[in-house]
Backbone as JSON Lines, residues from 0, in Angstrom:
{"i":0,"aa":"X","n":[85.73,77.33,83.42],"ca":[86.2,78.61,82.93],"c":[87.22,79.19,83.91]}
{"i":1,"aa":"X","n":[88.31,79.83,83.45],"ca":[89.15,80.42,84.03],"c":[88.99,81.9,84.79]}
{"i":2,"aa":"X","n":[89.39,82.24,85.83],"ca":[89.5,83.42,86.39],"c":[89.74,84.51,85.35]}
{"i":3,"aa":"X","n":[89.53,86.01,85.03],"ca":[89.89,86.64,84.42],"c":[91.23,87.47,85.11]}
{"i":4,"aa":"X","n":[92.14,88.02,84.37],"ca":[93.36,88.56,85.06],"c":[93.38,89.81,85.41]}
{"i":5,"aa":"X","n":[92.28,90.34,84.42],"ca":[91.79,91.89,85.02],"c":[90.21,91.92,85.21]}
{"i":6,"aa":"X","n":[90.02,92.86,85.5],"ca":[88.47,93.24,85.98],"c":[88.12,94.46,85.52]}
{"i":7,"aa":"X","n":[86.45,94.58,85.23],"ca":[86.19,95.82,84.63],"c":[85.68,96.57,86.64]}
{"i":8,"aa":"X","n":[85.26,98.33,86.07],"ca":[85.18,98.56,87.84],"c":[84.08,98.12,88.33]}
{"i":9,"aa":"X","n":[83.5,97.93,87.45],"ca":[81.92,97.49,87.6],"c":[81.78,96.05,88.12]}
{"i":10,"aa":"X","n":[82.76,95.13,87.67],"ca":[82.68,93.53,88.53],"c":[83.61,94.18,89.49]}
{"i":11,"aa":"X","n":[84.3,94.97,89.65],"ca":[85.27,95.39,90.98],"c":[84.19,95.42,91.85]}
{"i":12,"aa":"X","n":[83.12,95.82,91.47],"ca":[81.9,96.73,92.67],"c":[81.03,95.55,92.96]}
{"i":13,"aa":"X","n":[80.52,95.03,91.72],"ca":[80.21,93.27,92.46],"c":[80.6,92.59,93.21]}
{"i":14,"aa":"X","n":[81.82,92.44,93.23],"ca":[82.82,91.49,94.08],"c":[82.87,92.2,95.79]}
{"i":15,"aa":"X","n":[82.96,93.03,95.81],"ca":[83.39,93.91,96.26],"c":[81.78,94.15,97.09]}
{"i":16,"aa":"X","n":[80.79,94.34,96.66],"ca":[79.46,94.36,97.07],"c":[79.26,96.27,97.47]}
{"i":17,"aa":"X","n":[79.55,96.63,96.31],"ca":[79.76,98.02,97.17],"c":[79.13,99.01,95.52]}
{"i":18,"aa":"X","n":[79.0,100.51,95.85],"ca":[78.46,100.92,94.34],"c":[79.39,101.31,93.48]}
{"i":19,"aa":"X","n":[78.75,101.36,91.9],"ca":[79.55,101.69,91.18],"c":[80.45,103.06,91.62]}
{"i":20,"aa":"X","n":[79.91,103.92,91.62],"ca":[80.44,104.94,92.45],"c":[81.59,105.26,93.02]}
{"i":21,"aa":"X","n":[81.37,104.31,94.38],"ca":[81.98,104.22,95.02],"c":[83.66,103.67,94.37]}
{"i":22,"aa":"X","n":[83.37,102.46,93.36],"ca":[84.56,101.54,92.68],"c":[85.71,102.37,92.31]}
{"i":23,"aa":"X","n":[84.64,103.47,91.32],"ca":[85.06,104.11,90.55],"c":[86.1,105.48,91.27]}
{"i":24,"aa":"X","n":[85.64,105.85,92.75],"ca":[86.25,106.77,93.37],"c":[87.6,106.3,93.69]}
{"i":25,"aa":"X","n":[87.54,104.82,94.49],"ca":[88.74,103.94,94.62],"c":[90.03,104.14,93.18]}
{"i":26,"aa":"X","n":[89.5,103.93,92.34],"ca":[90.34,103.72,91.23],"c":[90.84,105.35,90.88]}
{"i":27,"aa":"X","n":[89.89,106.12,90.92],"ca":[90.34,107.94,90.95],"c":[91.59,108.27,91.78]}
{"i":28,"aa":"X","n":[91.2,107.85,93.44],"ca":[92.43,108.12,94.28],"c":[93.12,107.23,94.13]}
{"i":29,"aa":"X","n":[93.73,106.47,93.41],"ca":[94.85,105.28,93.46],"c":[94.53,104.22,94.56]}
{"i":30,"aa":"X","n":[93.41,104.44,95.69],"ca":[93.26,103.73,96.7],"c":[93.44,101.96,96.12]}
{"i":31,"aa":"X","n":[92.88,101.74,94.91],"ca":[92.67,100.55,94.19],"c":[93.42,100.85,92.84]}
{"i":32,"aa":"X","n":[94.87,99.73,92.44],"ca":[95.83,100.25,91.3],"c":[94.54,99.32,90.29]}
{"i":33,"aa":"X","n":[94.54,100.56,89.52],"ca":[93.88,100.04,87.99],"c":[95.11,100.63,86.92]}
{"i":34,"aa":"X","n":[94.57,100.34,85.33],"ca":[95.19,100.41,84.43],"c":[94.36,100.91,83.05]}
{"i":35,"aa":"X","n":[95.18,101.46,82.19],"ca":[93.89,102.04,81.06],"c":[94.17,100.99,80.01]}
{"i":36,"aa":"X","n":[93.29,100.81,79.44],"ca":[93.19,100.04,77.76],"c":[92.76,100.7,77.13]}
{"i":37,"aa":"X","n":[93.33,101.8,76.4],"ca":[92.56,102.76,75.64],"c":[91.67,103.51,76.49]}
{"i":38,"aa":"X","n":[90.1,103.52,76.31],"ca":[89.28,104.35,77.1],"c":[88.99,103.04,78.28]}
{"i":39,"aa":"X","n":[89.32,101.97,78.56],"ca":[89.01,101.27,79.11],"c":[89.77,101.22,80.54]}
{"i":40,"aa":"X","n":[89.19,101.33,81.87],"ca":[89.77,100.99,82.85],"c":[89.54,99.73,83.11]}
{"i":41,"aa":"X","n":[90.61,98.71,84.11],"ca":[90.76,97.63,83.94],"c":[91.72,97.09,85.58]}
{"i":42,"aa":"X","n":[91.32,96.74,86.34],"ca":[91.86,96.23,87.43],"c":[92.74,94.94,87.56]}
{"i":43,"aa":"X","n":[93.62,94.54,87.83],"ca":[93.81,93.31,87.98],"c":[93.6,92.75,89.21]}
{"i":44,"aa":"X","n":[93.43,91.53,88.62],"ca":[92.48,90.32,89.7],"c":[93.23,90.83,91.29]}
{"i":45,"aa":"X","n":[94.91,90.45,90.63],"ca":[95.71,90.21,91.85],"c":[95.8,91.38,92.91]}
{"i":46,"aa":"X","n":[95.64,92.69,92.14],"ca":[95.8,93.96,92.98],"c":[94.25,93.95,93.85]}
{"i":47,"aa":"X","n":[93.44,93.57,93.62],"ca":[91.93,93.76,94.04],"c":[92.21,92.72,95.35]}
{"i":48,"aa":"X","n":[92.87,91.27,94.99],"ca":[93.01,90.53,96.01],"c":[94.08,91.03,97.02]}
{"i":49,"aa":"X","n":[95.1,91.73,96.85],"ca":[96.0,92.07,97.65],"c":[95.67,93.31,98.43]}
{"i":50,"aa":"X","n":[94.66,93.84,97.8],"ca":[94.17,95.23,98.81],"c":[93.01,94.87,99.76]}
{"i":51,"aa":"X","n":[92.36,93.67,99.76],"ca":[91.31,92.87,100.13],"c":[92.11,91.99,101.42]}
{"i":52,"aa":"X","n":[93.24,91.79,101.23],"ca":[93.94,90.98,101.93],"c":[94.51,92.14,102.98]}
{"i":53,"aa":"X","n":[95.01,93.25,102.47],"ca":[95.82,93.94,103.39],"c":[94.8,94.84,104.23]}
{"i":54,"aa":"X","n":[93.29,94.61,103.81],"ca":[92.33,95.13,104.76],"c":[91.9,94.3,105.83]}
{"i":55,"aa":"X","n":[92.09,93.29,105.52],"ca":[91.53,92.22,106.4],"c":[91.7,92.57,107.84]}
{"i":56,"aa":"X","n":[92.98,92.32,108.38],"ca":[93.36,92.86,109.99],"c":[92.53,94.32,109.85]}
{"i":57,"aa":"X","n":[92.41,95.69,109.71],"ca":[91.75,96.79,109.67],"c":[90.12,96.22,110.36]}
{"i":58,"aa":"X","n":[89.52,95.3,108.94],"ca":[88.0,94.74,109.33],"c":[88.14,94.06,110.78]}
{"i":59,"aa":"X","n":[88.83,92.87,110.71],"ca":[88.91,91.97,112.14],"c":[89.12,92.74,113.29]}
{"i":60,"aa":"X","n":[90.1,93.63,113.27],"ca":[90.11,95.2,114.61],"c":[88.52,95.58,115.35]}
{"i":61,"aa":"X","n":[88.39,95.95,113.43],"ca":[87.06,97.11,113.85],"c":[85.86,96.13,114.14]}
{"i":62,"aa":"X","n":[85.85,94.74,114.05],"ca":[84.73,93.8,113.92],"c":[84.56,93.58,116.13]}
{"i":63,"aa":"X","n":[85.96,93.46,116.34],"ca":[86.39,92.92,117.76],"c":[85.92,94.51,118.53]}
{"i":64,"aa":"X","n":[85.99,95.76,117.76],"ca":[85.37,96.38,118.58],"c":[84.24,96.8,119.09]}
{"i":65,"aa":"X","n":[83.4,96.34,118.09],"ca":[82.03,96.32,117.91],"c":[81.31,95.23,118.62]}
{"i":66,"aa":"X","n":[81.55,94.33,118.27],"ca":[81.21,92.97,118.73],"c":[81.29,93.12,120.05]}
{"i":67,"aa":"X","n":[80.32,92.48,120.77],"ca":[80.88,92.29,122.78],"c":[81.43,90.81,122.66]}
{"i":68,"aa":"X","n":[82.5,90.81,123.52],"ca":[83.36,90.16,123.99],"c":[81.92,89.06,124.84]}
{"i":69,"aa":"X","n":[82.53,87.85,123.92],"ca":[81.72,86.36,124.74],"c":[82.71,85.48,125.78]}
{"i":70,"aa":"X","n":[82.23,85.14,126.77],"ca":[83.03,84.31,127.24],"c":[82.81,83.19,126.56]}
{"i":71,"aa":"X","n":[84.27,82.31,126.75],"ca":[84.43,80.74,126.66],"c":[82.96,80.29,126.88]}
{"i":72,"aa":"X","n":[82.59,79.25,126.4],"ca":[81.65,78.41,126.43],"c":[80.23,78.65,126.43]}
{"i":73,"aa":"X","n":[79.75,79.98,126.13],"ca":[78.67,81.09,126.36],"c":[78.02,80.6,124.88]}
């Protein structure tokens, strides 16, 4: 089976591992570009992956600050 090209917010929040709620606030502030189908909101795959991608460095930052620093071979 093929990937779907959009997403409802609700598999946004699956994927995503986070609450409906929450999906749904993303898509309110534009933070996450969705789209309407009638009464239907609707994400695409690619925008979900590209905002996932442009968080990445943000997570890896905040991961290195948290984390204690291991030495080599430890």
């Amino acid at each position: 089976m093929t990937e779907p090209i959009v997403l409802t917010v609700d598999e946004v929040a699956e994927r995503l591992r986070i609450g409906r709620a929450k999906a749904y606030a993303m898509v309110a502030s534009g933070e996450l570009p969705a789209m309407r189908l009638g009464h239907a909101i609707r994400v695409p795959l690619a925008a979900l992956c590209e905002w996932v991608e442009r968080r990445t460095p943000e997570v890896l930052a905040l991961r290195e600050s948290v984390e204690p620093h291991r030495p080599a071979g430890s």
